[in-house]
Every structure is written in structure tokens, then in C-alpha cells.
C-alpha positions as CSV (number, residue, x, y, z in Angstrom):
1,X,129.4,123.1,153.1
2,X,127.7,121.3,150.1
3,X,124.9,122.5,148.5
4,X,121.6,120.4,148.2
5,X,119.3,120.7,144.6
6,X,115.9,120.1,145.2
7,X,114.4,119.3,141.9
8,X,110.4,119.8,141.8
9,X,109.1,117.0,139.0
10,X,105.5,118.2,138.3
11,X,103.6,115.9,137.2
12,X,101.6,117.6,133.3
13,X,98.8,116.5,132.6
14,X,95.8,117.4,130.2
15,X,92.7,119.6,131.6
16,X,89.7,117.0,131.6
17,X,87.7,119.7,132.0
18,X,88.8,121.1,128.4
19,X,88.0,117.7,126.9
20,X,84.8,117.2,125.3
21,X,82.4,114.7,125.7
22,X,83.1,112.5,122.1
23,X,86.8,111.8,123.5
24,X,85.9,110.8,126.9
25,X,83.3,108.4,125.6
26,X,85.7,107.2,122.8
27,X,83.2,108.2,120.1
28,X,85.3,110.4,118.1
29,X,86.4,107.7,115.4
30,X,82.8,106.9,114.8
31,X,81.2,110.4,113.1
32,X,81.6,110.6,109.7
33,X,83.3,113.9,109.7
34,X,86.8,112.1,111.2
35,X,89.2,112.9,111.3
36,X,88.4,116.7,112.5
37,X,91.1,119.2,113.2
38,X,89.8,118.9,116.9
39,X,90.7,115.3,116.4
40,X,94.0,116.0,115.3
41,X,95.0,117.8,117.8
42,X,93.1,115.5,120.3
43,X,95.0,112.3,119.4
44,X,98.5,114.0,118.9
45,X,98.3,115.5,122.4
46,X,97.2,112.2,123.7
47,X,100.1,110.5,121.8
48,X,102.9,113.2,122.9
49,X,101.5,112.8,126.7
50,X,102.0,109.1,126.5
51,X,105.6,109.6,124.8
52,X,106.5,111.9,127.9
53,X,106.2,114.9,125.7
54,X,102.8,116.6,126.9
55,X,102.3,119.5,124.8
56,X,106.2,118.7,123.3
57,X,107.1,119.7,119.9
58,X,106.9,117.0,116.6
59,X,107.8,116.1,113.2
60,X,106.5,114.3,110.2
61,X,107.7,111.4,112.0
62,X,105.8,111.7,114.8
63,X,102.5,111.6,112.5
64,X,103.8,107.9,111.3
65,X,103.7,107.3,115.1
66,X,100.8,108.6,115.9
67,X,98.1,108.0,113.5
68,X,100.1,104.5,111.4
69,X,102.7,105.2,108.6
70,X,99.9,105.7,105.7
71,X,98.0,108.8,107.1
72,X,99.2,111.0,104.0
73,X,97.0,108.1,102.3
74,X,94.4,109.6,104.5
75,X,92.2,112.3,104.9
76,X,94.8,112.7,108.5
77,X,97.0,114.4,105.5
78,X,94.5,117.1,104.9
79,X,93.8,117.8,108.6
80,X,97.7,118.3,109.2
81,X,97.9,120.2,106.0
82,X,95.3,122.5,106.8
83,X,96.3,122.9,110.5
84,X,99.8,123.7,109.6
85,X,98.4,126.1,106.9
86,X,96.6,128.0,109.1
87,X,99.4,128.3,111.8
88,X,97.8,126.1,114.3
89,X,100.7,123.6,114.2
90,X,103.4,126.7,114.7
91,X,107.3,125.5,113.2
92,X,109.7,125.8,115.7
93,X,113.2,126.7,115.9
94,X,113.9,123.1,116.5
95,X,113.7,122.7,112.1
96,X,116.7,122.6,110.3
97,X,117.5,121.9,106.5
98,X,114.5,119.3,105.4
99,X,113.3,118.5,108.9
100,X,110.4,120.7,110.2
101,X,109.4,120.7,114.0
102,X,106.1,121.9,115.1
103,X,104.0,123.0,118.3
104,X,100.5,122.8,118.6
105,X,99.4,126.7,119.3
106,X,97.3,127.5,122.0
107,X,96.5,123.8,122.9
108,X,93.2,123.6,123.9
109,X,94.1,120.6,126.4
110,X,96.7,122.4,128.5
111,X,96.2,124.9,131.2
């Protein structure tokens, strides 16, 4: 007798309900105080969703990806700084030598 896998693919998605207003109206960009942390964190878990990574882990390299290769020409630079600073982008056991991984902690977007 052979044995049948059933593999359940669920579909992750971010909570609109979690997303505020200035996102869903594509505003964000526009106030003068952007890039925000909130913004940040917005556009990174957009970017990691679209990659097929929804609330995945990244590096420095992903940063090039998602916000263009001069964002530590950028006020983006101090935003990451400060978020990986204050433990909101958490390193991960994924970092080795030179190379550091992160998770965003508690993601606001994610149920």
C-alpha cells in the first residue's frame, strides 16, 4: 500500500486591516518625515511578500533590493540603523562570519 502526502499550500498574506490609511492610498513617500520606521518596515514587508518571502528573514542585500543600491546615502540608512538598534530588526541564526540575517519583530502586518 502506498502512502499519499497531501501538502496544504496556504496562501500568506498581509492583514489589510493592520495597514494604515497613508499605504493604501500610496501617500507615504510624500510627508516630509519619510522615510519613517513604519515605512521601513512597510515597504520591506511589501518587498519580501512579492519575493515569496512574506514575513522571511533578510540581509544588507536585500536593502539594495528593496529601497535601490544607495539607501546608506539615504536617510533609509538611519531608519535601518535605528531599527536594528533597537531590536526591531531581530539577527537570526541564519548570520554567519560577516553576513547578518534579520527578522522583523512582531510585524505589525502579519496575523
Amino acid at each position: 500500500m502506498s502512502s499519499l502526502k497531501i501538502l496544504k499550500l496556504e496562501r500568506i498574506t498581509m492583514n489589510k486591516n493592520k495597514i494604515p490609511y497613508k499605504y493604501l492610498m500610496n501617500l507615504w513617500r510624500t510627508f516630509p518625515s519619510y522615510p519613517t520606521q513604519q515605512d521601513v518596515i512597510y515597504e520591506l514587508s511589501v518587498y519580501l511578500l512579492k519575493d515569496g518571502r512574506p514575513n522571511g528573514e533578510f540581509s544588507h542585500q536585500t536593502f539594495n533590493s528593496a529601497f535601490g543600491g544607495d539607501w546608506e546615502k539615504t536617510k533609509h540608512k538611519q531608519v535601518i540603523e535605528s531599527l536594528i538598534e533597537e531590536n526591531k530588526f531581530q539577527e537570526t541564526g541564519k548570520s554567519s562570519g560577516s553576513k547578518k540575517w534579520y527578522k522583523i519583530k512582531d510585524n505589525p502586518y502579519y496575523p
